[in-house]
PyMOL Python script that loads the backbone (N, CA, C, O; Angstrom):
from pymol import cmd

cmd.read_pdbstr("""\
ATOM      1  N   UNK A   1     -56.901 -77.732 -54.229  1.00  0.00           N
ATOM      2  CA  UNK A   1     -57.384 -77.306 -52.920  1.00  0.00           C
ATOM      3  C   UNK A   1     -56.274 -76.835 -51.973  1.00  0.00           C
ATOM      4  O   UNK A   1     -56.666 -76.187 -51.003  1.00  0.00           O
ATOM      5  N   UNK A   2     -54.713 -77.088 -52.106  1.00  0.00           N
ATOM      6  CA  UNK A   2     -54.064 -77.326 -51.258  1.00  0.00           C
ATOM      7  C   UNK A   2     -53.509 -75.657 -51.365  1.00  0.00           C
ATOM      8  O   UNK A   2     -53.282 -74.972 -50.367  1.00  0.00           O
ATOM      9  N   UNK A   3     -53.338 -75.143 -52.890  1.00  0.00           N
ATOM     10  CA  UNK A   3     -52.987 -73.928 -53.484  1.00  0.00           C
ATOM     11  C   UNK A   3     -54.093 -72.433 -53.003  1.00  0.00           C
ATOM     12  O   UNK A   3     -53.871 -71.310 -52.550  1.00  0.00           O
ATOM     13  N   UNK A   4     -55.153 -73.103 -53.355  1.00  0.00           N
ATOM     14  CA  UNK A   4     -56.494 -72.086 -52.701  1.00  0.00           C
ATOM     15  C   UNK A   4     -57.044 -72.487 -51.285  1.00  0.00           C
ATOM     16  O   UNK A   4     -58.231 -72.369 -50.980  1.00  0.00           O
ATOM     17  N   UNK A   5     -55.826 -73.093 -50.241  1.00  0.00           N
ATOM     18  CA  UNK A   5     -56.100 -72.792 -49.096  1.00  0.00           C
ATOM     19  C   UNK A   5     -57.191 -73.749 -48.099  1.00  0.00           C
ATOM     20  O   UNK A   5     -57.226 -74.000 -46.894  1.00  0.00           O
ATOM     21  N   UNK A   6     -58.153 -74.177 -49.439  1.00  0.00           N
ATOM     22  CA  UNK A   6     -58.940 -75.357 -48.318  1.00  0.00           C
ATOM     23  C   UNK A   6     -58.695 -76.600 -47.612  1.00  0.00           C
ATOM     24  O   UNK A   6     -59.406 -77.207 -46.810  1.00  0.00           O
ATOM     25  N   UNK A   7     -57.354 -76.894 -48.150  1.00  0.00           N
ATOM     26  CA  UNK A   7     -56.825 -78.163 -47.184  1.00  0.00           C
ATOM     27  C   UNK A   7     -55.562 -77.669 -47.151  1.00  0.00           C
ATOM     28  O   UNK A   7     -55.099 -76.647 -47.659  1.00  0.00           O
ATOM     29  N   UNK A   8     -54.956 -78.694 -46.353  1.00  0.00           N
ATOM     30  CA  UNK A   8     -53.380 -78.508 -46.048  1.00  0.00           C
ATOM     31  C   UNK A   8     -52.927 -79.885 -46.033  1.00  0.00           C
ATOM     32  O   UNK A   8     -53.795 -80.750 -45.911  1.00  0.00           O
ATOM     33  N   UNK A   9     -51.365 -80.333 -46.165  1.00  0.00           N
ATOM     34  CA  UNK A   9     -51.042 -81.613 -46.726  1.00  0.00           C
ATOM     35  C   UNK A   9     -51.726 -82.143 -44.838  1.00  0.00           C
ATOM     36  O   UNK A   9     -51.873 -83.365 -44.805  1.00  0.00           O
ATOM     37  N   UNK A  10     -51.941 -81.750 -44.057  1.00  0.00           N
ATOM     38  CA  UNK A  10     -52.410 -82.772 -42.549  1.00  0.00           C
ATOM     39  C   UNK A  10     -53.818 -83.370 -43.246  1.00  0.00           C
ATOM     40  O   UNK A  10     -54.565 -84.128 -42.627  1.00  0.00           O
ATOM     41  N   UNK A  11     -54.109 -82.866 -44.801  1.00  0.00           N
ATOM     42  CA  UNK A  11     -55.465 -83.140 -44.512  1.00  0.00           C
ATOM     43  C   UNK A  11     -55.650 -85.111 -45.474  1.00  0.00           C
ATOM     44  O   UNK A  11     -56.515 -85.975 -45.617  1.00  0.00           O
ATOM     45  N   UNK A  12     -53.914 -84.815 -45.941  1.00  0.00           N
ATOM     46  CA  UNK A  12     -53.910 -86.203 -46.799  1.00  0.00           C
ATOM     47  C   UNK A  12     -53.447 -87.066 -46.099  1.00  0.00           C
ATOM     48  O   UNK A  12     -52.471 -86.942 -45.359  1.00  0.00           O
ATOM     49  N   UNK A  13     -54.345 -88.379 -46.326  1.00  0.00           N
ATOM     50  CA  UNK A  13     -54.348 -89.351 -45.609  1.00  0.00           C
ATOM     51  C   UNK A  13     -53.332 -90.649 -46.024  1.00  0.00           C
ATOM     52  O   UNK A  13     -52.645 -91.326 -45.260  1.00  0.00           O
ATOM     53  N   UNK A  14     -53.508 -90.786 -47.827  1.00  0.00           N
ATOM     54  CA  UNK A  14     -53.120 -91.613 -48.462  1.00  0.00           C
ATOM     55  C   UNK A  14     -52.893 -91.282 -49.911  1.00  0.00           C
ATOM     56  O   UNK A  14     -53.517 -90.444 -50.562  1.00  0.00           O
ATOM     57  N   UNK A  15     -52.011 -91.976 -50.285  1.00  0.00           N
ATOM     58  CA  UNK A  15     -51.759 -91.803 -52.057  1.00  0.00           C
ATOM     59  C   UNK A  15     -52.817 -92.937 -52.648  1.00  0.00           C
ATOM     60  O   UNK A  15     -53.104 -93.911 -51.953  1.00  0.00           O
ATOM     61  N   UNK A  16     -53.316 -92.773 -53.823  1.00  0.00           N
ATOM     62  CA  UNK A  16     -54.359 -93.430 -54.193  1.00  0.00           C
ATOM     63  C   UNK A  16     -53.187 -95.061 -54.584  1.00  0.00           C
ATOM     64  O   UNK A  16     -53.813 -95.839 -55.304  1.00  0.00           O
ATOM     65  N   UNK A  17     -51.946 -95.512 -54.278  1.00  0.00           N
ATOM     66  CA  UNK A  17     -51.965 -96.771 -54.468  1.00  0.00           C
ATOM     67  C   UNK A  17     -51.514 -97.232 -53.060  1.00  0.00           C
ATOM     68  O   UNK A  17     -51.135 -98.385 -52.854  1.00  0.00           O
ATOM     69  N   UNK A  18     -51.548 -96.696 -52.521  1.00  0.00           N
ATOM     70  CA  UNK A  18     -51.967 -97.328 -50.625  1.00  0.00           C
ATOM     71  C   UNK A  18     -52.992 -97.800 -50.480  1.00  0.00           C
ATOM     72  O   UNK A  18     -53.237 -98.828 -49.849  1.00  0.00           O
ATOM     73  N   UNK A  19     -54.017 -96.855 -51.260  1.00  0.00           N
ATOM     74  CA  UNK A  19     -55.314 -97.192 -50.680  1.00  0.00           C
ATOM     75  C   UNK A  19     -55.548 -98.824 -51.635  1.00  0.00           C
ATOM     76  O   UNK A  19     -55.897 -99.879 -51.106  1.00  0.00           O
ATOM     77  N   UNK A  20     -55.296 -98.664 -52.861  1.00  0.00           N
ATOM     78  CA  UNK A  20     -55.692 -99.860 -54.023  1.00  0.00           C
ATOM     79  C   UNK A  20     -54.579-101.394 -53.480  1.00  0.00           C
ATOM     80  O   UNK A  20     -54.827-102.581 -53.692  1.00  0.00           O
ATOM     81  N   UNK A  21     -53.697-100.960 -52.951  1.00  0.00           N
ATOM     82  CA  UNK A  21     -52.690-101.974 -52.537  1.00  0.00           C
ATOM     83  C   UNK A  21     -53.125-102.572 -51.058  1.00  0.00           C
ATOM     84  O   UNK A  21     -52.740-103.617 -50.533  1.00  0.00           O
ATOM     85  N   UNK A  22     -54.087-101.543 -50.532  1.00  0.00           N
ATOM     86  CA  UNK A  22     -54.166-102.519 -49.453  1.00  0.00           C
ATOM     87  C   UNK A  22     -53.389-101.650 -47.624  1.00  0.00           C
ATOM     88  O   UNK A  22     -53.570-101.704 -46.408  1.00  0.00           O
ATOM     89  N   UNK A  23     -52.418-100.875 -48.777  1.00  0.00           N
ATOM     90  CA  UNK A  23     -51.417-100.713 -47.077  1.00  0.00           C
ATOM     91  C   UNK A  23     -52.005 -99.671 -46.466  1.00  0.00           C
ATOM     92  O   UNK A  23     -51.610 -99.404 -45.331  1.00  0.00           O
ATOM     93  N   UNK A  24     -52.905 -98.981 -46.975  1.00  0.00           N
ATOM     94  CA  UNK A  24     -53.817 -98.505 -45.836  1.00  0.00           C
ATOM     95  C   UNK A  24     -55.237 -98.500 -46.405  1.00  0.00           C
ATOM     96  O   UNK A  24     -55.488 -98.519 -47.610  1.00  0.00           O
ATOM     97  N   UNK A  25     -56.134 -98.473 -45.427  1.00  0.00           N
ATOM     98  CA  UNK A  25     -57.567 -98.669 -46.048  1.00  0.00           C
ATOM     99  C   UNK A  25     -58.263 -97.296 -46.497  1.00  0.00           C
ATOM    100  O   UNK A  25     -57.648 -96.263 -46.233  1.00  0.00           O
ATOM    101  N   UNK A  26     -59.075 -97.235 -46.929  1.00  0.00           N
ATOM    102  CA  UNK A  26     -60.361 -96.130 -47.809  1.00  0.00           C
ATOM    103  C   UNK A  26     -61.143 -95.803 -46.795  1.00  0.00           C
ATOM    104  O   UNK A  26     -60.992 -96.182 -45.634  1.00  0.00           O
ATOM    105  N   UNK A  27     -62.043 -95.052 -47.233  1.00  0.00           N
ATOM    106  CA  UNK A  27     -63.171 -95.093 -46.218  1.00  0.00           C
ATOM    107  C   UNK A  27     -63.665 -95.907 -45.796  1.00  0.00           C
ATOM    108  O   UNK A  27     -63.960 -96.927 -46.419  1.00  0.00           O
ATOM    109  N   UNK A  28     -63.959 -95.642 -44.314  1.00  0.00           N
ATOM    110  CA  UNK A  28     -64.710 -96.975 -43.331  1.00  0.00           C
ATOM    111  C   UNK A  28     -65.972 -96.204 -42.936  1.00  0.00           C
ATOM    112  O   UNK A  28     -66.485 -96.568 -41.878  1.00  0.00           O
ATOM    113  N   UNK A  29     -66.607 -95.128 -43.647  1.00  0.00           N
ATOM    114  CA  UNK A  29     -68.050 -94.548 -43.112  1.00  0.00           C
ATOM    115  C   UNK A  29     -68.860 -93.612 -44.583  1.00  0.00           C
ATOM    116  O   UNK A  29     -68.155 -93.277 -45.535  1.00  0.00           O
ATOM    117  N   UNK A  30     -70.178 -93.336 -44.556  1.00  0.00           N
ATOM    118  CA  UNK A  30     -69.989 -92.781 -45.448  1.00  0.00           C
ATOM    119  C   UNK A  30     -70.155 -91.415 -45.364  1.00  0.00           C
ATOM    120  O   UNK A  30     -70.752 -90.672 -46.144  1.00  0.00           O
ATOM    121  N   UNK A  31     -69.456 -91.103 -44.142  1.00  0.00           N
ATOM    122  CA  UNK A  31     -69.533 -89.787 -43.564  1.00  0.00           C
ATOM    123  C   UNK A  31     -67.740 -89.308 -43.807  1.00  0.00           C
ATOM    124  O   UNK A  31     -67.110 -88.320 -43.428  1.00  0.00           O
ATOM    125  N   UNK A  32     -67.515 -90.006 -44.266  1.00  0.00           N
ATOM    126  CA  UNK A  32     -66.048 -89.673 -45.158  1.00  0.00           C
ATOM    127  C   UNK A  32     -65.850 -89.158 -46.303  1.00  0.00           C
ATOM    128  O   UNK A  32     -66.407 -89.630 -47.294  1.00  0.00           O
ATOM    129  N   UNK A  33     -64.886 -87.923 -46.392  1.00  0.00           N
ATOM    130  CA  UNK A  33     -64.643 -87.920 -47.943  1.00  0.00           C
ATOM    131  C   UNK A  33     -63.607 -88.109 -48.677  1.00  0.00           C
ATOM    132  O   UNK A  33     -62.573 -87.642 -48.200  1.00  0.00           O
ATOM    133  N   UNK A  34     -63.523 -88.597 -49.612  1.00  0.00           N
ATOM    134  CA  UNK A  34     -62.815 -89.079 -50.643  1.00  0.00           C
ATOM    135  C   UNK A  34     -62.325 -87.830 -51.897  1.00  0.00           C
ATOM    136  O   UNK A  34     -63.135 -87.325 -52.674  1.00  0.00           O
ATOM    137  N   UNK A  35     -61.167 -87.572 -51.873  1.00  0.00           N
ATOM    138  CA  UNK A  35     -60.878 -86.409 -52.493  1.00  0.00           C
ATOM    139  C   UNK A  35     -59.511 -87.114 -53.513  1.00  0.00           C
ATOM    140  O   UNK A  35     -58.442 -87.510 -53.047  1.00  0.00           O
ATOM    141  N   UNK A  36     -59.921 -87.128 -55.040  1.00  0.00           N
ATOM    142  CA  UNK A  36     -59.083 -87.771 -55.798  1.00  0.00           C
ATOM    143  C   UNK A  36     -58.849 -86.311 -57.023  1.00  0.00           C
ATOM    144  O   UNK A  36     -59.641 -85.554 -57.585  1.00  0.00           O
ATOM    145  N   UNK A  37     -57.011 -86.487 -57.024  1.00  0.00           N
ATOM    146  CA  UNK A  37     -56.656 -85.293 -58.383  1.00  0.00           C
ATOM    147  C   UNK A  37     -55.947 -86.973 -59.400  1.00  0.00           C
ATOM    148  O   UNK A  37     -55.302 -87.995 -59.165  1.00  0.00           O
ATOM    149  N   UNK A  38     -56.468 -86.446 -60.273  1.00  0.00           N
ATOM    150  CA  UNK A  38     -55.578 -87.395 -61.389  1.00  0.00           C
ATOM    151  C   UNK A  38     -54.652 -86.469 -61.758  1.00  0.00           C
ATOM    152  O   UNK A  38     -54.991 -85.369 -62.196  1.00  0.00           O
ATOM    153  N   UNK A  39     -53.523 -86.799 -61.628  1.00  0.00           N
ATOM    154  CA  UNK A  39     -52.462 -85.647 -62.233  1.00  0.00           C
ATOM    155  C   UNK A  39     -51.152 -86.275 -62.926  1.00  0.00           C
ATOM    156  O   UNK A  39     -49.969 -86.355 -62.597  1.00  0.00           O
ATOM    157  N   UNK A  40     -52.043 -86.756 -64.237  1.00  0.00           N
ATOM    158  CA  UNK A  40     -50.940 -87.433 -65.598  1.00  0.00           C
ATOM    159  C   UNK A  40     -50.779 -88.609 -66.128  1.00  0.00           C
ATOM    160  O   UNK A  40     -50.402 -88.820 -67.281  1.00  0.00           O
ATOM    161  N   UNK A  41     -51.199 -89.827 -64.893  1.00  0.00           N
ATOM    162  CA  UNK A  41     -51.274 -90.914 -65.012  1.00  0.00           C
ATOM    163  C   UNK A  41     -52.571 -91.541 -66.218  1.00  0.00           C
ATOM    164  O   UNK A  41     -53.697 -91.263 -65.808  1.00  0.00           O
ATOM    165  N   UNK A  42     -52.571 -91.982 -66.998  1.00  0.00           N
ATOM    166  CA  UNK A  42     -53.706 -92.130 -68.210  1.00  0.00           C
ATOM    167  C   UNK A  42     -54.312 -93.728 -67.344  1.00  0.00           C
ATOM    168  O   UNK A  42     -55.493 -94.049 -67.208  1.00  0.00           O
ATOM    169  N   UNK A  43     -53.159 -94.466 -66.893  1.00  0.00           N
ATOM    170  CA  UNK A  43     -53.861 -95.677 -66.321  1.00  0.00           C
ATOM    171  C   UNK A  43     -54.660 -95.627 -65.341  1.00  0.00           C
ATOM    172  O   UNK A  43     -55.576 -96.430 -65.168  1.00  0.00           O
ATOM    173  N   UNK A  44     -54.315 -94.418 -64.406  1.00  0.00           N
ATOM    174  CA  UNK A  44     -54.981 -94.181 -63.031  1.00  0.00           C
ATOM    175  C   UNK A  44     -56.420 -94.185 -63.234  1.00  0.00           C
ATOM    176  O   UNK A  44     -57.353 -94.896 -62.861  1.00  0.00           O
ATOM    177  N   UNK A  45     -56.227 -92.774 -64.211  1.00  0.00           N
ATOM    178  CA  UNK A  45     -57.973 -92.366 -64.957  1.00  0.00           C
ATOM    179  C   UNK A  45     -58.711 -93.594 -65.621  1.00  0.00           C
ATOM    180  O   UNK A  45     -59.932 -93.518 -65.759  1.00  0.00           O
ATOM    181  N   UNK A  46     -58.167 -94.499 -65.957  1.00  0.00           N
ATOM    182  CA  UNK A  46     -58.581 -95.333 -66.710  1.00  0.00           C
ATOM    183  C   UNK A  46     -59.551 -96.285 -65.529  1.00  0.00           C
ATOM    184  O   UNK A  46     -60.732 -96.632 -65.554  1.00  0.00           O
ATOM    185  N   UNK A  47     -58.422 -96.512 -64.500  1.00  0.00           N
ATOM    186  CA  UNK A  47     -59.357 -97.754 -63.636  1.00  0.00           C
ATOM    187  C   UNK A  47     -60.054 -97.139 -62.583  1.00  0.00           C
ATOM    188  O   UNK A  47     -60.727 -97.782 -61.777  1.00  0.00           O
ATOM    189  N   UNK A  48     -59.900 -95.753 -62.555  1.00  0.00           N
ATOM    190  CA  UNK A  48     -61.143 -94.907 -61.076  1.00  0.00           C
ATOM    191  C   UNK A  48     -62.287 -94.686 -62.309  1.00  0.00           C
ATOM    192  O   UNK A  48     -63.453 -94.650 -61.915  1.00  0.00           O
ATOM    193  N   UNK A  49     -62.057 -94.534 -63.781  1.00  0.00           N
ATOM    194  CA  UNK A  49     -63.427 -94.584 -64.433  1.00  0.00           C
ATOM    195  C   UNK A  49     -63.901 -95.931 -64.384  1.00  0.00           C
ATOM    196  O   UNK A  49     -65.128 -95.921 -64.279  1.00  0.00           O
ATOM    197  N   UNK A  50     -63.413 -97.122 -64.418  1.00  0.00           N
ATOM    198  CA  UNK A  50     -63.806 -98.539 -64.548  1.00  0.00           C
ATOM    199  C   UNK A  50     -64.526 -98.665 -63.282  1.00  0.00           C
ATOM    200  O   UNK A  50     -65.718 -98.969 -63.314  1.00  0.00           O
ATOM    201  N   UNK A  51     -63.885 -98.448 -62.093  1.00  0.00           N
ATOM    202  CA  UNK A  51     -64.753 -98.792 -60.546  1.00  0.00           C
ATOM    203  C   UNK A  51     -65.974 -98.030 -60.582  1.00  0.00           C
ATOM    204  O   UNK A  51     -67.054 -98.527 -60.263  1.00  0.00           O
ATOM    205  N   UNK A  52     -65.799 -96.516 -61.063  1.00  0.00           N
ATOM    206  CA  UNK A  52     -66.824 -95.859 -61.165  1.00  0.00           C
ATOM    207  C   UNK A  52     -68.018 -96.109 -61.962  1.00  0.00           C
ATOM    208  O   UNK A  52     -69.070 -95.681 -61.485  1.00  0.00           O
ATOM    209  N   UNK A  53     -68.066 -96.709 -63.069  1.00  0.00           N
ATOM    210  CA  UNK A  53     -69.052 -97.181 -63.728  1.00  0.00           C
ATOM    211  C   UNK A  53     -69.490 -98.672 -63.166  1.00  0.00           C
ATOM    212  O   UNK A  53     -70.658 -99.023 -62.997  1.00  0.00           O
ATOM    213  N   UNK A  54     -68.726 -99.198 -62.998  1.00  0.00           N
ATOM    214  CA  UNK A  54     -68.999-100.475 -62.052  1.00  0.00           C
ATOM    215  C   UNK A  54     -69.941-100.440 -60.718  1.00  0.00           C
ATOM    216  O   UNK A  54     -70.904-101.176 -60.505  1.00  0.00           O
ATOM    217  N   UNK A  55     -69.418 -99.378 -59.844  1.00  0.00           N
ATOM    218  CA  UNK A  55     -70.045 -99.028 -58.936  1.00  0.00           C
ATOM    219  C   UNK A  55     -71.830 -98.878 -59.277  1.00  0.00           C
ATOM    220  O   UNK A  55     -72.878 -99.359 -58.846  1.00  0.00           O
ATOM    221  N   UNK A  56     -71.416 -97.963 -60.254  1.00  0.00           N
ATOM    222  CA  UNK A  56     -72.879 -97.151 -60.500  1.00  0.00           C
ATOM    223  C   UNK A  56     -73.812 -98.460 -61.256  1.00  0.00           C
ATOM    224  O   UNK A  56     -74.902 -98.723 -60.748  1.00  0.00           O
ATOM    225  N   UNK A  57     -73.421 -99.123 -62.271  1.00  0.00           N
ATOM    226  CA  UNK A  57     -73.954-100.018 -62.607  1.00  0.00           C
ATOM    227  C   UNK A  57     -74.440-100.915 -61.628  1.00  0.00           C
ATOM    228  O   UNK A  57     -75.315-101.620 -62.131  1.00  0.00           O
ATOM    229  N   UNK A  58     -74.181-101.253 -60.118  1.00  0.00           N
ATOM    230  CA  UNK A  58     -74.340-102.352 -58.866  1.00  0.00           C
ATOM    231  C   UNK A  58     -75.278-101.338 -58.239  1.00  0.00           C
ATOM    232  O   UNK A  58     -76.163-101.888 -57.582  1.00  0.00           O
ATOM    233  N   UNK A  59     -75.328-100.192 -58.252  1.00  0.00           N
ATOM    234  CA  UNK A  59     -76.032 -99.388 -57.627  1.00  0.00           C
ATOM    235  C   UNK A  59     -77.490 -98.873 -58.630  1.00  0.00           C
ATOM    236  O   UNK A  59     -78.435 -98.140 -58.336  1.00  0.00           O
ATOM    237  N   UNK A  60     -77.243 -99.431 -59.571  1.00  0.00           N
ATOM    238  CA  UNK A  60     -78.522 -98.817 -60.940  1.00  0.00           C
ATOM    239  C   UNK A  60     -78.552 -97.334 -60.984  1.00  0.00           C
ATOM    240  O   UNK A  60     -79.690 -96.998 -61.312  1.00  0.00           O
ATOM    241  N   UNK A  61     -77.917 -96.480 -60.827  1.00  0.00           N
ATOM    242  CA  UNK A  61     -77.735 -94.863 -61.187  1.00  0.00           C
ATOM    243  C   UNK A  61     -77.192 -95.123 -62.470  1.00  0.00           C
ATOM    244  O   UNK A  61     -76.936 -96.123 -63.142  1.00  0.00           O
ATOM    245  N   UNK A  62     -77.083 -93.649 -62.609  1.00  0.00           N
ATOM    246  CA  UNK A  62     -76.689 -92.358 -63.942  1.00  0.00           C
ATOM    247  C   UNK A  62     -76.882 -93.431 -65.152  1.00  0.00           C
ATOM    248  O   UNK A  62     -77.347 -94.571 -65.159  1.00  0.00           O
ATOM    249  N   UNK A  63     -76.308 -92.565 -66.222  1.00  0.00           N
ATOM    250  CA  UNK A  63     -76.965 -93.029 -67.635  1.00  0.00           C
ATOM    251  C   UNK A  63     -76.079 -93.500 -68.638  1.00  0.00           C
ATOM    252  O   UNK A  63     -74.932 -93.102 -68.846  1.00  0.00           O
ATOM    253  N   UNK A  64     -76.461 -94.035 -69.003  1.00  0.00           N
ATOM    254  CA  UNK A  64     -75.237 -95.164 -70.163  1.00  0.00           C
ATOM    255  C   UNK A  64     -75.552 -94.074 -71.425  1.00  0.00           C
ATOM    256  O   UNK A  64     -76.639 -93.499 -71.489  1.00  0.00           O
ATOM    257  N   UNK A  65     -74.611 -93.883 -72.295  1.00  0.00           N
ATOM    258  CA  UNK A  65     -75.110 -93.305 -73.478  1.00  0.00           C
ATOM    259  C   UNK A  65     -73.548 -93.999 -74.408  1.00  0.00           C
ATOM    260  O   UNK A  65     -72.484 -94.526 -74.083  1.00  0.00           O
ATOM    261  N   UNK A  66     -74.197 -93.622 -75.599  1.00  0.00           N
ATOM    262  CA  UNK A  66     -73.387 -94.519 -76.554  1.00  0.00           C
ATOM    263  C   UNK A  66     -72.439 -93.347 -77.061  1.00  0.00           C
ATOM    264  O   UNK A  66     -72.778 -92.169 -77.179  1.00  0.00           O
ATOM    265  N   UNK A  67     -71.150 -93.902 -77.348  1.00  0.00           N
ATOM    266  CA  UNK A  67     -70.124 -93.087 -77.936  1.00  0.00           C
ATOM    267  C   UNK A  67     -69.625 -93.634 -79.126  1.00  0.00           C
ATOM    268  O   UNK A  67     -68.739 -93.052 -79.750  1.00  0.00           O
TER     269      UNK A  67
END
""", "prot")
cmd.dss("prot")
cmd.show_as("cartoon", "prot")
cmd.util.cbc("prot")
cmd.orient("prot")
């Protein structure tokens, strides 16, 4: 987004282990958005897919399918 112009770095708030550590907080509305690049980290992807299925599972959405 930052390359094709729709944001600019004023528009980043936090690195995703500020937010997981605590030293600054996430969204406080859900009129916020949350804008995540995974770029290399295999562990990163690993635990925003874990919250994410977690989430969705507490929430009863989307679909389990077997791999």
């Amino acid at each position: 987004p930052i390359k094709e112009g729709t944001i600019d770095e004023s528009h980043i708030y936090a690195e995703l282990a500020e937010i997981v550590s605590g030293a600054k907080k996430g969204r406080t509305s859900d009129e916020e958005i949350t804008l995540f690049k995974s770029v290399g980290l295999a562990i990163e992807d690993t635990i925003i897919a874990k919250l994410a299925y977690e989430e969705a599972v507490k929430r009863g959405i989307g679909k389990e399918v077997e791999l």
